[in-house]
Short mmCIF file of the C-alpha atoms (twelve columns), coordinates in Angstrom:
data_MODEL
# 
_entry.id   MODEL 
# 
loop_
_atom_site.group_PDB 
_atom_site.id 
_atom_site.type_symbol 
_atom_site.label_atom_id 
_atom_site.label_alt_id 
_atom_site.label_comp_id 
_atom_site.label_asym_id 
_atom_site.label_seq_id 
_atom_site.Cartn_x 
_atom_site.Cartn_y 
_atom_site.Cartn_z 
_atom_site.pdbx_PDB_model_num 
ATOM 1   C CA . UNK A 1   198.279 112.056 0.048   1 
ATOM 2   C CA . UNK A 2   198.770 111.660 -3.589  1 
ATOM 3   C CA . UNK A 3   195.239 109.845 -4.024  1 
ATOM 4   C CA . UNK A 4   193.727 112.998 -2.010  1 
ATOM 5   C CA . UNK A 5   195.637 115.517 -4.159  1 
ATOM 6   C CA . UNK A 6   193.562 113.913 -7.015  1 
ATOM 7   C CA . UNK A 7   190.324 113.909 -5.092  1 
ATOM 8   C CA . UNK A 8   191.278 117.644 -5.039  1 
ATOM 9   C CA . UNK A 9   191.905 118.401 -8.767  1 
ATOM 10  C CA . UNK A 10  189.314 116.618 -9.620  1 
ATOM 11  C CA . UNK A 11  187.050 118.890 -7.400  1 
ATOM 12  C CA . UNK A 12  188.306 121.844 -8.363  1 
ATOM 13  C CA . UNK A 13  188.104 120.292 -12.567 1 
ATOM 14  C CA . UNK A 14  183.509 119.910 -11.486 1 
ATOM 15  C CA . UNK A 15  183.769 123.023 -10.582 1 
ATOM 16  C CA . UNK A 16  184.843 124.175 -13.999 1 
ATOM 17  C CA . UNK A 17  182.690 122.184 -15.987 1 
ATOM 18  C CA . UNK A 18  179.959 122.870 -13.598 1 
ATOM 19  C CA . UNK A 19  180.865 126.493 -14.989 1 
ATOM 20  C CA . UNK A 20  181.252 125.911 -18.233 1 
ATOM 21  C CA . UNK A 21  177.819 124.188 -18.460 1 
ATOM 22  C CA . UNK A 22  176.510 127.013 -16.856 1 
ATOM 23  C CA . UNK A 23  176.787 129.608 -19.567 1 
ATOM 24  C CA . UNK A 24  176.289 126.922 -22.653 1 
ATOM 25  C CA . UNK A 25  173.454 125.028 -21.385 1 
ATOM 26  C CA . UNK A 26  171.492 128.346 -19.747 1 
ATOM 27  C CA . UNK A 27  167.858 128.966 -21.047 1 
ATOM 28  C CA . UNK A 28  165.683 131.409 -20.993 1 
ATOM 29  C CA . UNK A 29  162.431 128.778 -21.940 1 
ATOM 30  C CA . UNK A 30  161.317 126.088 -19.604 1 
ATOM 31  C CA . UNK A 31  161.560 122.676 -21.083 1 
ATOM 32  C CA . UNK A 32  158.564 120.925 -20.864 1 
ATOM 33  C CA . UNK A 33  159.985 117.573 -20.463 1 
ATOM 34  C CA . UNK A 34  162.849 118.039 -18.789 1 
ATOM 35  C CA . UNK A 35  164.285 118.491 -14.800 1 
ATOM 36  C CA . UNK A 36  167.263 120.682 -13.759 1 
ATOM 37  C CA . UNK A 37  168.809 119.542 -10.387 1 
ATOM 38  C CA . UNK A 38  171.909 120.834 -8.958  1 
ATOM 39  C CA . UNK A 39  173.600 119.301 -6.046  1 
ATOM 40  C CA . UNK A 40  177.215 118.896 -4.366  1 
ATOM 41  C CA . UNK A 41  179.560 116.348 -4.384  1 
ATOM 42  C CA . UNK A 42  178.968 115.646 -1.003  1 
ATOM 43  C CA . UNK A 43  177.244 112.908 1.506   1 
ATOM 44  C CA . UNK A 44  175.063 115.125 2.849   1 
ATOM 45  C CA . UNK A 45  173.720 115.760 -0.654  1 
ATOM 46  C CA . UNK A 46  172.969 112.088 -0.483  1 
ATOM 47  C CA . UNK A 47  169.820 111.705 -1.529  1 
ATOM 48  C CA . UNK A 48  169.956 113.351 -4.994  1 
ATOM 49  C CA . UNK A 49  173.462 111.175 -5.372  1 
ATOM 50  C CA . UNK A 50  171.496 108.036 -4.189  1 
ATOM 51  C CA . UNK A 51  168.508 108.843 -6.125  1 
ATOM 52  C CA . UNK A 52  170.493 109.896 -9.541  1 
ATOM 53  C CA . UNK A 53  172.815 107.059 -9.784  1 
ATOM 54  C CA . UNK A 54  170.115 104.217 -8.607  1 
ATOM 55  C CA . UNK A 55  167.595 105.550 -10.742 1 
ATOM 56  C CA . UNK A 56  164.896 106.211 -8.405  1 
ATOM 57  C CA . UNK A 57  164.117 109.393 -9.377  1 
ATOM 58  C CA . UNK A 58  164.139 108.111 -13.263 1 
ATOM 59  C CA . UNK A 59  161.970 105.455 -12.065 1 
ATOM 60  C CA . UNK A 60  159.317 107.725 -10.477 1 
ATOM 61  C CA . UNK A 61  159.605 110.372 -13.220 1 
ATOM 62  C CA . UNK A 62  158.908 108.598 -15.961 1 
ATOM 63  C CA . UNK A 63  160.252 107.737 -19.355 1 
ATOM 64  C CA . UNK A 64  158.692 111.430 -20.363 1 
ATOM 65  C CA . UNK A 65  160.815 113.412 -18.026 1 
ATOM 66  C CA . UNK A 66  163.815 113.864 -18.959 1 
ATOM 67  C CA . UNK A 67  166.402 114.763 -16.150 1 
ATOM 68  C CA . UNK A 68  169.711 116.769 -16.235 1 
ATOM 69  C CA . UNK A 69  171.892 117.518 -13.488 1 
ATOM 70  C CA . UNK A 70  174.111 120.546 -12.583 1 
ATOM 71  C CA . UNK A 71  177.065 119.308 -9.706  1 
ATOM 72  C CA . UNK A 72  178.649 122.505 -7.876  1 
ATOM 73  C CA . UNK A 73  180.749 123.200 -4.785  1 
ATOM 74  C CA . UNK A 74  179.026 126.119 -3.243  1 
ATOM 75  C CA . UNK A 75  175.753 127.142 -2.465  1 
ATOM 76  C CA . UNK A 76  175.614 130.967 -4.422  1 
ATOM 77  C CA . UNK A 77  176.909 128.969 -7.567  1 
ATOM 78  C CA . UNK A 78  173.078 126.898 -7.500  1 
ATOM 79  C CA . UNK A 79  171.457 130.064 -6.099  1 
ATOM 80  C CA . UNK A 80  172.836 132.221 -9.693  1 
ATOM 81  C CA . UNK A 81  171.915 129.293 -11.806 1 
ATOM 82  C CA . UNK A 82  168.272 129.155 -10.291 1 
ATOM 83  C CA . UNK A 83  168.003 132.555 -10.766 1 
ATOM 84  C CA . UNK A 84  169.639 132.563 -14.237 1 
ATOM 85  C CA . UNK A 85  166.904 129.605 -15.041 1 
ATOM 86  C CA . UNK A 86  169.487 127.051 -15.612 1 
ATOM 87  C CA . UNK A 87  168.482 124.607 -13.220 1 
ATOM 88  C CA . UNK A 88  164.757 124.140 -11.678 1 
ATOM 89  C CA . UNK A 89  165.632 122.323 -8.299  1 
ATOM 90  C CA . UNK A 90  168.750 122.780 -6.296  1 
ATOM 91  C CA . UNK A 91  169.491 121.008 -3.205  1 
ATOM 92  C CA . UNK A 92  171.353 123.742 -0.611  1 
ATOM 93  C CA . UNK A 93  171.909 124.607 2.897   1 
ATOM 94  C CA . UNK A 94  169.723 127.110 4.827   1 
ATOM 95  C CA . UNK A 95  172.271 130.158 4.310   1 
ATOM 96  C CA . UNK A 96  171.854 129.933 0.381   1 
ATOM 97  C CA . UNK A 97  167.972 129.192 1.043   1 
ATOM 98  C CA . UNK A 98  167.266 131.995 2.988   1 
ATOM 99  C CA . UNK A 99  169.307 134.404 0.438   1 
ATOM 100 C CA . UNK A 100 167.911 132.487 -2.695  1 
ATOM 101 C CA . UNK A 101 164.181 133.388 -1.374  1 
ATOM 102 C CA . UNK A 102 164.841 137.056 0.123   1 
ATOM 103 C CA . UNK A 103 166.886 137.982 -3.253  1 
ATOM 104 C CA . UNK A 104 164.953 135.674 -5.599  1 
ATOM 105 C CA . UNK A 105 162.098 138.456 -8.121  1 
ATOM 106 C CA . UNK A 106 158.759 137.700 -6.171  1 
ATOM 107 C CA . UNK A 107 160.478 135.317 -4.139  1 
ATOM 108 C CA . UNK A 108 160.406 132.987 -6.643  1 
ATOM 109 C CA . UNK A 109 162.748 130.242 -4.756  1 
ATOM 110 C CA . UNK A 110 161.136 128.804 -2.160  1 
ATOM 111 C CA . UNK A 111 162.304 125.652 0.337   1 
ATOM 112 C CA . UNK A 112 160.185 122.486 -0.858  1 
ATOM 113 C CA . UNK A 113 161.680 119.727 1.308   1 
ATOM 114 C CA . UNK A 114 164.460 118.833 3.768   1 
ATOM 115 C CA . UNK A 115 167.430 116.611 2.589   1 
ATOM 116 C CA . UNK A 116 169.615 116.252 5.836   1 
ATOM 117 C CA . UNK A 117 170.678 117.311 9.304   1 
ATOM 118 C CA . UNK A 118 173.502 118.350 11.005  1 
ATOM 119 C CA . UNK A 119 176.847 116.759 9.502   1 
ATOM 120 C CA . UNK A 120 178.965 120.291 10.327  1 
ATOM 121 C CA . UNK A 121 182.169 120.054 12.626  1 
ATOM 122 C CA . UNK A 122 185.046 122.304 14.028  1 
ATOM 123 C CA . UNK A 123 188.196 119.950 12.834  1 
ATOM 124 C CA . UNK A 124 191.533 121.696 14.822  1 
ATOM 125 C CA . UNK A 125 194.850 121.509 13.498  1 
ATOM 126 C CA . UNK A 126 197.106 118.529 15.003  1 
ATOM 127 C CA . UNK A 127 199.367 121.252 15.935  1 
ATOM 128 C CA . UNK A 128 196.897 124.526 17.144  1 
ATOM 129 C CA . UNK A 129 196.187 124.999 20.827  1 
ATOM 130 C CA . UNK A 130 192.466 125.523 20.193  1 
ATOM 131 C CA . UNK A 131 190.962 123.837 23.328  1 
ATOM 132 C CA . UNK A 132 188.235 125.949 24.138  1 
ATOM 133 C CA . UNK A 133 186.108 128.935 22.788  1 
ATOM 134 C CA . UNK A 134 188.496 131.243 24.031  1 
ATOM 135 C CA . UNK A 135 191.541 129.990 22.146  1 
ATOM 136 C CA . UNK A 136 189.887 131.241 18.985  1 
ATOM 137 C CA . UNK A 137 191.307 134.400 19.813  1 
ATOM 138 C CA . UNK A 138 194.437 135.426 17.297  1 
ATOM 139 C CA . UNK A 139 193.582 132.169 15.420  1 
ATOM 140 C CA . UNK A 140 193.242 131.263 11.822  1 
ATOM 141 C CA . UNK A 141 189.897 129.614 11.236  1 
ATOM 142 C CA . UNK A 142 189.023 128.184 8.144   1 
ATOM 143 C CA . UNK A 143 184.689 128.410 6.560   1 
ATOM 144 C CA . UNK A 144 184.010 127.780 2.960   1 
ATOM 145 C CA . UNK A 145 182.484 130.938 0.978   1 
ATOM 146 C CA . UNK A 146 181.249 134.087 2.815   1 
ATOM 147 C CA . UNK A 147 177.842 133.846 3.730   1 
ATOM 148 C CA . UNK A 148 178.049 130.140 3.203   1 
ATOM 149 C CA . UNK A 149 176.211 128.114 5.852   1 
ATOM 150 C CA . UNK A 150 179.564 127.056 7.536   1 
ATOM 151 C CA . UNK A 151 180.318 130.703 7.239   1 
ATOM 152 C CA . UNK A 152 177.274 131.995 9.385   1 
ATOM 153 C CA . UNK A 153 177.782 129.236 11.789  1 
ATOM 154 C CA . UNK A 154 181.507 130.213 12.613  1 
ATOM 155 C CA . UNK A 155 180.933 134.011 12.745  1 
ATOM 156 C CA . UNK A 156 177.532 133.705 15.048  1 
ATOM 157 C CA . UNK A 157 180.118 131.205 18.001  1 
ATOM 158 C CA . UNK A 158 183.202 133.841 17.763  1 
ATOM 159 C CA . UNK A 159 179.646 136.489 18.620  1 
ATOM 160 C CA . UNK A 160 178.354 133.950 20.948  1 
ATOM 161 C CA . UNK A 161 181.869 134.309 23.031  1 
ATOM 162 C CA . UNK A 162 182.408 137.577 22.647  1 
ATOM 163 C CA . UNK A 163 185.294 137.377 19.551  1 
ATOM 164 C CA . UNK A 164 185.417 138.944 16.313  1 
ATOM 165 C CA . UNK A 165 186.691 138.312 13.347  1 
ATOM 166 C CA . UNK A 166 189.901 140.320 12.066  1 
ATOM 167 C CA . UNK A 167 187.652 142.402 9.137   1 
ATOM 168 C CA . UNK A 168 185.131 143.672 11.936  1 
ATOM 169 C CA . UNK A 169 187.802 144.537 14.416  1 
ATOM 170 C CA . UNK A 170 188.500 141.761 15.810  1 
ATOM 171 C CA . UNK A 171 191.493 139.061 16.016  1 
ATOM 172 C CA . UNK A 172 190.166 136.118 14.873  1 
ATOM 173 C CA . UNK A 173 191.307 135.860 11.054  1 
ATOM 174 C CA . UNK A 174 189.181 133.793 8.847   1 
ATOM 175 C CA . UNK A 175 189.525 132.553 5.555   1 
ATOM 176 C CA . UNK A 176 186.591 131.941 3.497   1 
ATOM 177 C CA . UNK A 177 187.616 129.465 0.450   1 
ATOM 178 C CA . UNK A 178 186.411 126.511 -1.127  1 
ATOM 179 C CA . UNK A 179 187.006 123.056 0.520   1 
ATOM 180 C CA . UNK A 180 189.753 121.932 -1.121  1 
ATOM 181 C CA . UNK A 181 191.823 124.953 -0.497  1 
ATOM 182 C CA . UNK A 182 190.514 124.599 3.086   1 
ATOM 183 C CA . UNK A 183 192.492 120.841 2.647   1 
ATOM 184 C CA . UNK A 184 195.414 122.293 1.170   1 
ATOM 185 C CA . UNK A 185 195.923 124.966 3.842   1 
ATOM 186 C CA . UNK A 186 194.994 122.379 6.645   1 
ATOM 187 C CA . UNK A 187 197.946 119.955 4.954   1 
ATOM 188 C CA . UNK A 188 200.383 122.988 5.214   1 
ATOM 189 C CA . UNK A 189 199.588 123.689 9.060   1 
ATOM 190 C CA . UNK A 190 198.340 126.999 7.722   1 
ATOM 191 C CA . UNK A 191 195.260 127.475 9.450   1 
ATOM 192 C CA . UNK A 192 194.561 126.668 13.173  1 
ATOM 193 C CA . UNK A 193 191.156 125.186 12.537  1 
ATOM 194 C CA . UNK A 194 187.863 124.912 10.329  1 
ATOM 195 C CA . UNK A 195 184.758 124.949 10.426  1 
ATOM 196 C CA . UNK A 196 183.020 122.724 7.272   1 
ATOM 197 C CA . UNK A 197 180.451 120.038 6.466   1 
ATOM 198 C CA . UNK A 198 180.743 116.210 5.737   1 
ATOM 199 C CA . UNK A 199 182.896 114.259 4.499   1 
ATOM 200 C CA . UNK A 200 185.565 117.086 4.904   1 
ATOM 201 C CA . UNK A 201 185.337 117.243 8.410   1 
ATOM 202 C CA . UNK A 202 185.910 113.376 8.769   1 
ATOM 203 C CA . UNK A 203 188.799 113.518 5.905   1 
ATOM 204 C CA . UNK A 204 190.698 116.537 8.060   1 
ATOM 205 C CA . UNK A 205 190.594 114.452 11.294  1 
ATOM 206 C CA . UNK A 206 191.087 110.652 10.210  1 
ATOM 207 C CA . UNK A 207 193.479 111.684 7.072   1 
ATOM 208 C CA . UNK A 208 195.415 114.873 8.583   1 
ATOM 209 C CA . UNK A 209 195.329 113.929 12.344  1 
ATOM 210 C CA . UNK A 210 193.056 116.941 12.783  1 
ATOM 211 C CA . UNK A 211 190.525 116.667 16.357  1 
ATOM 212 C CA . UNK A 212 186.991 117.221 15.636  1 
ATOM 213 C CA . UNK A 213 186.558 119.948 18.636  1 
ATOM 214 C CA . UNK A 214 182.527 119.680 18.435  1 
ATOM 215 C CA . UNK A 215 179.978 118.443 16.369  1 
ATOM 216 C CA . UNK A 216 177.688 121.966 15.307  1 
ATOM 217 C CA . UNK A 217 174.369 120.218 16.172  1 
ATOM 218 C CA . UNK A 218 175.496 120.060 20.142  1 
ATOM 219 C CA . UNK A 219 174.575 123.947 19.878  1 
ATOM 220 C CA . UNK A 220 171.068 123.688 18.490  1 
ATOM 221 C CA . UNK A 221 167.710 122.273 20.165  1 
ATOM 222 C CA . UNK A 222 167.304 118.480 20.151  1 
ATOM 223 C CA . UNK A 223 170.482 118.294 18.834  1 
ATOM 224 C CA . UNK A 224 169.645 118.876 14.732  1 
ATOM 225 C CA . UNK A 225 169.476 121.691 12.673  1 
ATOM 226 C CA . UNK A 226 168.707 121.650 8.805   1 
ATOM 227 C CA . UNK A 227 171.973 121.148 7.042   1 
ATOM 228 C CA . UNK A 228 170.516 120.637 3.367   1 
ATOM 229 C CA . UNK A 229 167.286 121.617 1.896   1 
ATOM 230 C CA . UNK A 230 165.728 121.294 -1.233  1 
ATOM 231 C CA . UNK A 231 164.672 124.645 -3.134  1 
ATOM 232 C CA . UNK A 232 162.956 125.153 -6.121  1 
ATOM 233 C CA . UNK A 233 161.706 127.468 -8.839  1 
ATOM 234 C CA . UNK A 234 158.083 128.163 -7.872  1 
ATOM 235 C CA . UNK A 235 157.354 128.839 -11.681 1 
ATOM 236 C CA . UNK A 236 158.566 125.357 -12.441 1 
ATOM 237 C CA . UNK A 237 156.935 124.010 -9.682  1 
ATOM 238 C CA . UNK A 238 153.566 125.208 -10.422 1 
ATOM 239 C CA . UNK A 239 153.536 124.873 -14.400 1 
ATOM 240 C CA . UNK A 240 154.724 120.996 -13.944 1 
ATOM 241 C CA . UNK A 241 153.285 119.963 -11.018 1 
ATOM 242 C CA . UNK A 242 152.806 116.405 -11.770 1 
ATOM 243 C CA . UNK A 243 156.399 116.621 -12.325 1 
ATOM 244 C CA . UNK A 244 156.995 117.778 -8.599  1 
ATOM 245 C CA . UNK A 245 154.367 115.441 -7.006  1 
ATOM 246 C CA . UNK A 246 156.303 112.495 -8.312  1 
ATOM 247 C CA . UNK A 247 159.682 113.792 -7.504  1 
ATOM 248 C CA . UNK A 248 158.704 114.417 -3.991  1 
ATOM 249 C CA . UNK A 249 157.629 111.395 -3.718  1 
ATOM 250 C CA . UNK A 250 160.937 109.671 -4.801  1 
ATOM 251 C CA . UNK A 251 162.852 112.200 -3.067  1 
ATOM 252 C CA . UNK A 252 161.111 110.920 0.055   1 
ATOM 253 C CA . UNK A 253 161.508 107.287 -0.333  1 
ATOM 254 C CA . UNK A 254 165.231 108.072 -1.064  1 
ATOM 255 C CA . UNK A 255 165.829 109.447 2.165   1 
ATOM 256 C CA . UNK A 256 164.475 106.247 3.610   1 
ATOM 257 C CA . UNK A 257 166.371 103.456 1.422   1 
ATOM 258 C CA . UNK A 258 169.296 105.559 2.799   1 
ATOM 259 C CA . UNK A 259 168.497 104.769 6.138   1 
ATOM 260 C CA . UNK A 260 167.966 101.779 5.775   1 
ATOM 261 C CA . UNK A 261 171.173 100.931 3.382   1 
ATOM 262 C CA . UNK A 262 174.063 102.533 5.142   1 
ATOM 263 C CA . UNK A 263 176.585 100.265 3.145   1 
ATOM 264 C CA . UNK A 264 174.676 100.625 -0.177  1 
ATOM 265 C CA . UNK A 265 174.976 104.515 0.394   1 
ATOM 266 C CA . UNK A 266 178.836 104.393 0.481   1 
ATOM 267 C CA . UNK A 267 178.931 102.409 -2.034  1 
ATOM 268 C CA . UNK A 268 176.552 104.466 -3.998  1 
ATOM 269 C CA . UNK A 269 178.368 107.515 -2.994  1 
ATOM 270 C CA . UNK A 270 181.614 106.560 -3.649  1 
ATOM 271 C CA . UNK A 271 180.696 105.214 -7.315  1 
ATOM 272 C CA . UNK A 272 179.683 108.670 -7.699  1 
ATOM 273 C CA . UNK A 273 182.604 110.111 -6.837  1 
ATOM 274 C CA . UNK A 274 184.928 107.356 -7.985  1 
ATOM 275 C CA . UNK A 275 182.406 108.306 -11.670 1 
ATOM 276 C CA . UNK A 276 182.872 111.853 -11.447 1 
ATOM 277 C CA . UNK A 277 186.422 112.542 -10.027 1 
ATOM 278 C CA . UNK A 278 188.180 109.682 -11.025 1 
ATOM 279 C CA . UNK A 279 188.994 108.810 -7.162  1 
ATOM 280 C CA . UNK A 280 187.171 107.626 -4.190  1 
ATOM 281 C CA . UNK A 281 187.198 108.029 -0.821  1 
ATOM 282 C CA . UNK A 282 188.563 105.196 1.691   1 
ATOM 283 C CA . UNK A 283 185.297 103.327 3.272   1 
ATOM 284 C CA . UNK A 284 186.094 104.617 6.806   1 
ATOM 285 C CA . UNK A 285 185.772 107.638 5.662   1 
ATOM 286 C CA . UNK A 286 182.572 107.786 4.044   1 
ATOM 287 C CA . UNK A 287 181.247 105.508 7.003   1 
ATOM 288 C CA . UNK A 288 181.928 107.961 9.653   1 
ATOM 289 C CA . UNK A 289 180.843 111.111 7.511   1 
ATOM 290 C CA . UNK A 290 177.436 109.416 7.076   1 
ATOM 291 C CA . UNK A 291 176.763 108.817 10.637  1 
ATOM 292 C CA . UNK A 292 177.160 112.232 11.381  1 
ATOM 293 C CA . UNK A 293 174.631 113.435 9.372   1 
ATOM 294 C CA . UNK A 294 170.880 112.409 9.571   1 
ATOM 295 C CA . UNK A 295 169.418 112.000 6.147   1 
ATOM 296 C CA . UNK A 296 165.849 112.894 6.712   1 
ATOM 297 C CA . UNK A 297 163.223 115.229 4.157   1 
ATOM 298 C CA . UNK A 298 162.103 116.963 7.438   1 
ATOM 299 C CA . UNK A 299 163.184 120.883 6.851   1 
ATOM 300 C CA . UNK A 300 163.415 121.521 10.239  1 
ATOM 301 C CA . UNK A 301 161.844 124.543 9.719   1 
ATOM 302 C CA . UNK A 302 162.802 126.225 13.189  1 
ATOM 303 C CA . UNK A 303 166.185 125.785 12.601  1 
ATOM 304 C CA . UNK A 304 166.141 127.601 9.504   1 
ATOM 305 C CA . UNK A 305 164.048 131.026 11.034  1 
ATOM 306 C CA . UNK A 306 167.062 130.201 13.647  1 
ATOM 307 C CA . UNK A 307 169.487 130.620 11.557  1 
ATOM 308 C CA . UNK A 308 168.087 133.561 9.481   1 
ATOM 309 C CA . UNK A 309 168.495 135.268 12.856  1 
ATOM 310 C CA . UNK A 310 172.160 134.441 13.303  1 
ATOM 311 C CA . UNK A 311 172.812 135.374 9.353   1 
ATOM 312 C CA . UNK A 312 170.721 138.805 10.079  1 
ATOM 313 C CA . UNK A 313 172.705 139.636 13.042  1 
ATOM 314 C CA . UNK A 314 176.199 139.212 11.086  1 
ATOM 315 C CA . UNK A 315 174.541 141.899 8.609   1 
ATOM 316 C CA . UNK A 316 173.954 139.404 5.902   1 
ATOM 317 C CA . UNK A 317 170.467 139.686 5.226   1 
ATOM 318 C CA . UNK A 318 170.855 143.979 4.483   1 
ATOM 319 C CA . UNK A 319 170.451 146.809 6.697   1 
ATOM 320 C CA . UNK A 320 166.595 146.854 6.523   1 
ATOM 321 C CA . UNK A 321 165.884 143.371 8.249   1 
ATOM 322 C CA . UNK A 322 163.947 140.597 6.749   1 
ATOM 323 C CA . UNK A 323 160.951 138.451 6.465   1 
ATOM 324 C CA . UNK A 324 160.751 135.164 6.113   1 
ATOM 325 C CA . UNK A 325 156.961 134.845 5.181   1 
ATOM 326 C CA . UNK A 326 156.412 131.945 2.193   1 
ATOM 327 C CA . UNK A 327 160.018 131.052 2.409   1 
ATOM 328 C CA . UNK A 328 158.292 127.314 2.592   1 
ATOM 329 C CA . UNK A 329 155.927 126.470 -0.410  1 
ATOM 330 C CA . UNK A 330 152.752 125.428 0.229   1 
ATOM 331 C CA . UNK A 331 151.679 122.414 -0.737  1 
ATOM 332 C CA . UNK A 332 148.190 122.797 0.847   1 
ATOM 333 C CA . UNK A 333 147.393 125.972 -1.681  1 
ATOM 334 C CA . UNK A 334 148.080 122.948 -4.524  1 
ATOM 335 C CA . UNK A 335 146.226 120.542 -4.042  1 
ATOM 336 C CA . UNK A 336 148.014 118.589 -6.936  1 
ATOM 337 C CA . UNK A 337 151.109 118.523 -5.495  1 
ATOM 338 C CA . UNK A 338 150.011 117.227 -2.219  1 
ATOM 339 C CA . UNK A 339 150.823 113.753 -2.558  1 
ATOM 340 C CA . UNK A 340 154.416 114.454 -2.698  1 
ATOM 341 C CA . UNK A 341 154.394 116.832 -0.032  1 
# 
C-alpha cells in the first residue's frame, strides 16, 4: 500500500508540473526545429513511452529535430495545450479526438494514426454486489473526467440497459475524477465499481481484490475498438512535413518492436515510471495490463464514428449534432507525407 500511495503522489506531483510547464513553456510561434508530444503515464500510451525512452523517435528524427515532451493525466488537459499551441502532437483517446477536431478553429486537430486498442475494464469492488447490468442500479460507479473516453463508455451501458445516472434522473451515481482518486476511493470501499483504462484496471483487481466484471472490447465488433490515437496540429503537420513523414514512420515501427518485445516493454515502461514517479509498478502488473491492450497504429476508424454516436447521444457533442468529415488527415492530399502514412 505504502509503495502505491507513492505511485499516487507522484501522479498527482506530473500532473502539476505538467501544469506548470503548461503556462511557462506556451508559445505562440512554431519552432522550426523542434516537436511537442504529449502523452500519459500509461501502457496504453506505450508507444510514445517506448519510442521516447529507447530513442527511436530521436533516431528517426534526426539530430536537427529537437523533441520535447508534455506528460498529462487526462485527455482535455492535451486537447487545451494543442489548442493553446503548446504541444504539436498529442497521443489521446477517441472522446478527446472527436472533441479536439469538432471544437478545434477550422478543425485544425485532426487524428493522424492509431496507438492502441481496447485495454478498458469494469473492476467491481471486493465487497459490491454488482453481478450483472442490472445491479448498477443505486450504485456508485467510478469514470475518470466527464466526457473522458471511460466516461462515454460507462454512461452509453447504464443507456444500453435502460439506467441513468443520478444527474439525469436516474440512480446510478457516478463520480468522474482522476485515477488516482478513483484508487483512493476504491481503497476506502467507497465506490461500488469503475470503469477505467490500463494499468488501473489490472492494479484495482490484482492489488485491491477488485473482479474485472468485463473487458469493454467484448461490446464492440471483432472485439477492438480504438483506445488511443494520435492527433495532431494540421498547421504543424503541413509546414514540417518531413518532420511528420519520419515520425510516422518511427511511430509505426514502435508499435511493432512492442509486439514483438513484451518483456522489453515492461521494462521500458516501468523505467519510465520508476524515472518519472520515483516508483514502479510490480511486473505482474504491467504484464497483465499489456496483454489487454493491443498496441497497433491502426485507428480503427469505425470505432471512432461509433463512438461519436454514443458521445452524441449522451449530449456531448452540442445540441446541433455533428460531423465528422476530415476528422482523419489525409495523407493522400500530401503526397510528402505519404511514406509515413
Amino acid at each position: 500500500m505504502k509503495t502505491r500511495s507513492l505511485l499516487i503522489i507522484g501522479i498527482v506531483g506530473i500532473i502539476l508540473l505538467s501544469s506548470l510547464g503548461f503556462v511557462l513553456n506556451s508559445d505562440d510561434k512554431i519552432n522550426e526545429n523542434k516537436i511537442r508530444i504529449a502523452y500519459f503515464p500509461n501502457i496504453g500510451h506505450a508507444i510514445p513511452i517506448v519510442g521516447i525512452e529507447q530513442g527511436f523517435f530521436e533516431k528517426s528524427l534526426g539530430n536537427d529535430t529537437q523533441i520535447e515532451t508534455r506528460v498529462f493525466d487526462s485527455g482535455p488537459q492535451a486537447i487545451e495545450s494543442l489548442f493553446a499551441n503548446s504541444v504539436d502532437l498529442a497521443y489521446v483517446g477517441p472522446g478527446p479526438a472527436i472533441t479536439g477536431f469538432l471544437n478545434s478553429e477550422n478543425h485544425n486537430v485532426k487524428i493522424l494514426a492509431g496507438a492502441a486498442s481496447g485495454g478498458a475494464s469494469f473492476i467491481v469492488h471486493p465487497r459490491s454486489e454488482i453481478r450483472l447490468a442490472s445491479d448498477f442500479a443505486g450504485k456508485k460507479i467510478a469514470a475518470p473526467q466527464i466526457g473522458n473516453t471511460q466516461d462515454v463508455s460507462l454512461r452509453s451501458y447504464l443507456s444500453e440497459h435502460g439506467l441513468k445516472s443520478a444527474d439525469k434522473g436516474g440512480s446510478v451515481i457516478i463520480y468522474n475524477i482522476p485515477n488516482p482518486d478513483i484508487y483512493t476511493l476504491f481503497v476506502k470501499g467507497d465506490i461500488d465499481g469503475a470503469w477505467v483504462a490500463e494499468p488501473w484496471a489490472t492494479i484495482l483487481e490484482t492489488e485491491l481484490g477488485g473482479k474485472r466484471l468485463f473487458h469493454e472490447e467484448e461490446f464492440w465488433p471483432n472485439k477492438e475498438f480504438a483506445s488511443v490515437l494520435l492527433i495532431g496540429n494540421v498547421d504543424y503537420v503541413e509546414k514540417h512535413p518531413q518532420v511528420i513523414s519520419n515520425f510516422l514512420t518511427s511511430h509505426h515501427e514502435t508499435a511493432i518492436w512492442i509486439n514483438q518485445n513484451p518483456v522489453d516493454t515492461r521494462i521500458v515502461f516501468n523505467d519510465f515510471l520508476k524515472s518519472y514517479l520515483g516508483k514502479s509498478l510490480s511486473d505482474d502488473v504491467v504484464d497483465v495490463a499489456l496483454s489487454n491492450i493491443v498496441i497497433t497504429d491502426d485507428p480503427k476508424s469505425d470505432s471512432v464514428y461509433s463512438f461519436a454516436k454514443k458521445a452524441d447521444a449522451l449530449g456531448y457533442l452540442g445540441r446541433n449534432g455533428y460531423d465528422l468529415t476530415g476528422i482523419f488527415y489525409s495523407f493522400d492530399s500530401n503526397p510528402s507525407l505519404e511514406a509515413g502514412n
